[in-house]
Structures are given as C-alpha cells and as structure tokens.
C-alpha positions, 0 to 999 in steps of 0.5 A, spaced: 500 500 500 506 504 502 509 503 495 503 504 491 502 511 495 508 512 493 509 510 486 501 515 485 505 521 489 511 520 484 507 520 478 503 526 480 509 530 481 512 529 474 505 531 471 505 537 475 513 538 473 510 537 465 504 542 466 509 548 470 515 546 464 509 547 458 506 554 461 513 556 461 514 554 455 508 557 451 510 564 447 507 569 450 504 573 444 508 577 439 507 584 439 505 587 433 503 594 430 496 594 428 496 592 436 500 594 441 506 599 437 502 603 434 497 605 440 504 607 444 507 611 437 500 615 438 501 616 445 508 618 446 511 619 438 506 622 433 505 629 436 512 630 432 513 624 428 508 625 423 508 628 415 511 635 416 512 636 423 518 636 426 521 629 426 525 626 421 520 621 419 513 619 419 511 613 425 503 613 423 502 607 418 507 601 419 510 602 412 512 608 415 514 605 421 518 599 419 524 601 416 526 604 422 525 598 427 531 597 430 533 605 431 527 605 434 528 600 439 535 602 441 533 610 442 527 608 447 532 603 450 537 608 451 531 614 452 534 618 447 527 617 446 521 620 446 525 627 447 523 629 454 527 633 458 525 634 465 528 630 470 523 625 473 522 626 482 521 634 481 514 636 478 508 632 475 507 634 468 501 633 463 503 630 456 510 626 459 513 624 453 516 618 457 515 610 455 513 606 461 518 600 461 513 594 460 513 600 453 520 599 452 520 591 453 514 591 448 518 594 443 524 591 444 519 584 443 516 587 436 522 589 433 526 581 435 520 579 432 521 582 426 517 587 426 511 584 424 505 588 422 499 584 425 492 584 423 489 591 420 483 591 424 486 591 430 488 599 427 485 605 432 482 610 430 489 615 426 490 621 430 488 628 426 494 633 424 490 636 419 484 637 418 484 644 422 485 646 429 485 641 435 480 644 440 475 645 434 474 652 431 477 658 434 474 665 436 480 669 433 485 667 428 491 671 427 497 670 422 502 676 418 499 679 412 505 677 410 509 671 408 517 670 411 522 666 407 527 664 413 534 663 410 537 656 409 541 655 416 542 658 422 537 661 428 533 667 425 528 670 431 522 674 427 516 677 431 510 679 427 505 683 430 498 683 428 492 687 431 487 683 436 482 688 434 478 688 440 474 694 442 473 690 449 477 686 454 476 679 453 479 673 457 483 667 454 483 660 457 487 657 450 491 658 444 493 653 439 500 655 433 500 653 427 506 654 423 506 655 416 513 651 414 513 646 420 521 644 417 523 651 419 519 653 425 522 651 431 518 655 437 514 661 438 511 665 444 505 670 443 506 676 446 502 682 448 502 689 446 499 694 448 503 701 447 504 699 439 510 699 440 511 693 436 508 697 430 514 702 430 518 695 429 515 693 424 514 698 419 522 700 421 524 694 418 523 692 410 522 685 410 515 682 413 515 683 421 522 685 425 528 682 427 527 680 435 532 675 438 530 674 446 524 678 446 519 682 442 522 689 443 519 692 448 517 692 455 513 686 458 509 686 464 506 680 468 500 678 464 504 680 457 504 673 455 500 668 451 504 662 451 507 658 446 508 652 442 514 648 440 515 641 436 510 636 440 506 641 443 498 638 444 493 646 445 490 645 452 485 649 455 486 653 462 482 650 468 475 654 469 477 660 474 484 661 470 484 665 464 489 670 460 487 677 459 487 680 452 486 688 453 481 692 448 486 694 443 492 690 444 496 687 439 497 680 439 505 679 437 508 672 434 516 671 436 518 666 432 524 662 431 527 659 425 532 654 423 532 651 417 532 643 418 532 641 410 535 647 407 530 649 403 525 654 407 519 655 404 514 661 405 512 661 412 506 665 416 504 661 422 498 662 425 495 663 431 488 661 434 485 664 440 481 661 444 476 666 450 474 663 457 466 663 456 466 666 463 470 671 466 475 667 470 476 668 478 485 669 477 489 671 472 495 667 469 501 671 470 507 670 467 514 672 472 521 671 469 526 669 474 532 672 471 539 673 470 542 678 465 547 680 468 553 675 468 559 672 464 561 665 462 568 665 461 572 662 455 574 655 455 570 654 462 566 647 461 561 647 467 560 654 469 555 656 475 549 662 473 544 664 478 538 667 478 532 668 483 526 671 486 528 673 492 522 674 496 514 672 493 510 676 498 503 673 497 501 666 497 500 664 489 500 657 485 504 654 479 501 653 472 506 653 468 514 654 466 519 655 461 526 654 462 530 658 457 538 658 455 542 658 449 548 653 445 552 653 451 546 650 457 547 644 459 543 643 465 537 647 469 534 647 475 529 652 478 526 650 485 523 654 491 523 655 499 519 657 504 520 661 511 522 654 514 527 652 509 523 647 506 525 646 498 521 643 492 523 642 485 520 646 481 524 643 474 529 639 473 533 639 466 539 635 467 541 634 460 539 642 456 537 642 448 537 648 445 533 644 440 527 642 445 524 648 449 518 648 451 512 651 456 511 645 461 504 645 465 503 641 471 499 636 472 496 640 479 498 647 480 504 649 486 503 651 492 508 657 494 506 660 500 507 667 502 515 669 502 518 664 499 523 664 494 524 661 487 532 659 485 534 657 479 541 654 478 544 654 471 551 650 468 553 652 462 559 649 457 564 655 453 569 649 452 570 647 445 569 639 447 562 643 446 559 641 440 554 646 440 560 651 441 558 657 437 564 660 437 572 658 435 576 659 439 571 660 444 570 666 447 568 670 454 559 670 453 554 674 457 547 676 457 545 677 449 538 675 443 543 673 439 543 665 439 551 666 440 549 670 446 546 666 453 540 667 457 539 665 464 530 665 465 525 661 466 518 664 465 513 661 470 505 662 470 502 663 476 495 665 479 495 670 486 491 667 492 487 673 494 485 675 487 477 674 486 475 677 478 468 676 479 467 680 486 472 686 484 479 683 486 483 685 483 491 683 486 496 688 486 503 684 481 508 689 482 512 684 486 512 680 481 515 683 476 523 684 475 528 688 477 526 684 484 
C-alpha cells in the first residue's frame, strides 16, 4: 500500500513538473503594430513624428514605421527617446513624453520579432494633424499679412505683430500655433502689446515683421504673455477660474524662431488661434521671469555656475506653468523654491539642456508657494570647445545677449495670486512680481 502511495505521489509530481515546464514554455504573444506599437507611437511619438512636423520621419502607418525598427528600439532603450527633458522626482507634468518600461520591453519584443505588422483591424482610430485646429474652431485667428522666407541655416528670431482688434477686454483660457513651414519653425511665444510699440518695429524694418532675438522689443509686464508652442506641443485649455487677459486694443505679437532643418525654407506665416474663457475667470495667469542678465561665462570654462532668483514672493500664489530658457552653451537647469522654514521643492529639473527642445511645461496640479518664499534657479553652462554646440572658435568670454551666440539665464513661470477674486472686484496688486526684484 506504502509503495503504491508512493509510486501515485511520484507520478503526480512529474505531471505537475510537465504542466509548470509547458506554461513556461508557451510564447507569450508577439507584439505587433496594428496592436500594441502603434497605440504607444500615438501616445508618446506622433505629436512630432508625423508628415511635416518636426521629426525626421513619419511613425503613423507601419510602412512608415518599419524601416526604422531597430533605431527605434535602441533610442527608447537608451531614452534618447521620446525627447523629454525634465528630470523625473521634481514636478508632475501633463503630456510626459516618457515610455513606461513594460513600453520599452514591448518594443524591444516587436522589433526581435521582426517587426511584424499584425492584423489591420486591430488599427485605432489615426490621430488628426490636419484637418484644422485641435480644440475645434477658434474665436480669433491671427497670422502676418505677410509671408517670411527664413534663410537656409542658422537661428533667425522674427516677431510679427498683428492687431487683436478688440474694442473690449476679453479673457483667454487657450491658444493653439500653427506654423506655416513646420521644417523651419522651431518655437514661438505670443506676446502682448499694448503701447504699439511693436508697430514702430515693424514698419522700421523692410522685410515682413522685425528682427527680435530674446524678446519682442519692448517692455513686458506680468500678464504680457500668451504662451507658446514648440515641436510636440498638444493646445490645452486653462482650468475654469484661470484665464489670460487680452486688453481692448492690444496687439497680439508672434516671436518666432527659425532654423532651417532641410535647407530649403519655404514661405512661412504661422498662425495663431485664440481661444476666450466663456466666463470671466476668478485669477489671472501671470507670467514672472526669474532672471539673470547680468553675468559672464568665461572662455574655455566647461561647467560654469549662473544664478538667478526671486528673492522674496510676498503673497501666497500657485504654479501653472514654466519655461526654462538658455542658449548653445546650457547644459543643465534647475529652478526650485523655499519657504520661511527652509523647506525646498523642485520646481524643474533639466539635467541634460537642448537648445533644440524648449518648451512651456504645465503641471499636472498647480504649486503651492506660500507667502515669502523664494524661487532659485541654478544654471551650468559649457564655453569649452569639447562643446559641440560651441558657437564660437576659439571660444570666447559670453554674457547676457538675443543673439543665439549670446546666453540667457530665465525661466518664465505662470502663476495665479491667492487673494485675487475677478468676479467680486479683486483685483491683486503684481508689482512684486515683476523684475528688477
């Protein structure tokens, strides 16, 4: 009986040995891109990787794709790409461009699959880039009169300025850009006029628009921002209560950054779409630089440390949105704050700069800076000639300049002030948040 007890246990284990060796030798599916791949292109790649964006080549169809496989699964390996520059553990952004690892694997296991193309009924619907605007039809477009033709290299900066031609004060929750020669706009950032000075600038400069490395050309005060584009930029509207103020009267002004990608610019007029809040908004969104001007990068120096910083924020506010913004020499940013205890938290963190990836990051949830805390932000900067985005040879002694040979030191944030309620006729006094501090 022992034995035949024994002889049933023994088979009964084999059995089960054989079961746990056949489920760990069944093939876990194959990716394909019909499935799997394509719905990751669409959530991390297309924004910039379709026809006449940015990217060097298309990710929409799988004849598109395929040909770039194995590049594709060795820059998502090394996180070249997507490109997205804030430093993960300091500030929760919307529209992270960053692969969860299980994306990473299930890339690397379509690609060692041979990249199969799956069944095309398994397809999502395509993303639309370009059949109009993507959060449906304005209130108010703008573009210049006049088409620019960019020259065949360098950084070009053109402001073009246009009047909103309103005979009221109205609130804006969004706006949305539209370049006209996606292989030559880099970026753009929106500015307000209300002096028309910008109209001076234009009409001194023969060619459509007028030349404005760094800035518009003329002083700006917290709430002379619109926002921004840069490759990759999805629009997205404000919360409710939140909103820019567009003046009665004011002029809308696009800086607009060109560098050719293919050497063959084409006629550009980049448009922008302005989108009004259908209520008046609780708080404006301000805009405060914290900036230094007033600093020398030595020649030769590889890791030089630049400082800027708000010294003191009076009033409770809340953060939106923020811009880090260097030039050719950058090589990381920093910005945090610290309250009366000591206490820091990260605002931004960019550990590797690229001059060609700058954008408006908006967090997912505003932060909170109490009352009389500081804003920091800590630069480095590279002026050796083992850089390869020197611009100088040999190089040479840099300061605070618009030309893209010149360097900046600013990050712009967009803040609401605590106390300001719109609606009940408060309005909150910004004198302390506008430079020099």
């Amino acid at each position: 009986m022992t034995r035949r007890i024994l002889l049933a246990m023994a088979i009964c284990a084999l059995l089960a040995g054989a079961r746990q060796r056949a489920v760990r030798q069944t093939p876990e599916p194959v990716p394909t891109f019909s499935n799997e791949i394509v719905r990751i292109f669409q959530t991390h790649c297309q924004t910039c990787h379709h026809e006449g964006d940015i990217a060097p080549f298309s990710l929409t169809t799988y004849e598109e794709a395929a040909p770039w496989a194995q590049l594709i699964k060795l820059r998502t390996a090394t996180r070249e790409m997507p490109p997205w520059k804030p430093a993960a553990g300091c500030g929760e952004f919307e529209g992270a461009r960053v692969l969860s690892e299980d994306e990473i694997e299930t890339i690397a296991r379509w690609v060692n699959a041979g990249a199969p193309e799956g069944d095309r009924a398994q397809l999502p619907p395509p993303l639309d880039f370009g059949s109009g605007w993507s959060l449906g039809q304005p209130d108010l477009v703008l573009a210049s009169p006049d088409p620019y033709t960019a020259p065949a290299s360098g950084d070009i900066y053109r402001c073009f300025t246009m009047p909103a031609n309103t005979t009221a004060d109205q609130y804006v929750s969004a706006i949305d850009v539209q370049p006209g020669d996606r292989s030559s706009v880099h970026h753009v950032i929106a500015f307000l006029d209300t002096t028309g000075e910008s109209a001076v600038l234009d009409a001194a400069d023969p060619e459509p628009g007028y030349t404005c490395f760094g800035g518009p050309g003329f002083p700006l005060t917290a709430d002379a921002t619109l926002g921004g584009w840069a490759p990759g930029y999805r629009a997205g509207k404000l919360p409710e209560n939140v909103a820019l103020r567009l003046p009665a009267g004011s002029r809308v002004v696009l800086q607009v950054h060109y560098h050719s990608h293919d050497g063959h610019p084409k006629p550009d007029q980049t448009e922008i779409a302005i989108y009004f809040a259908e209520t008046q908004p609780k708080q404006l969104l301000r805009i405060v630089p914290v900036i230094n001007t007033e600093f020398e990068i030595p020649a030769g120096a590889a890791n030089h440390r630049v400082t800027a910083s708000i010294p003191v924020i009076p009033v409770p506010v809340k953060v939106w949105v923020i811009a880090p913004h260097m030039h050719l020499l950058g090589r990381s940013i920093r910005v945090q704050t610290t309250n009366l205890l000591g206490e820091t938290r990260c605002l931004i963190n960019i550990e590797e700069w690229d001059f060609n990836w700058q954008a408006m990051y908006r967090y997912r949830e505003p932060v909170a800076i109490p009352a009389w805390s500081s804003v920091t932000l800590t630069a480095f900067y590279d002026n050796s000639a083992g850089n390869p985005r020197q611009p100088n040879d040999p190089p040479q002694n840099v300061r605070w300049g618009e030309a893209t040979t010149d360097e900046m030191c600013i990050a712009f944030l967009g803040v609401t002030i605590d106390s300001e309620d719109l609606p009940n006729g408060v309005v909150a006094d910004d004198t302390a948040l506008r430079p020099p501090y």
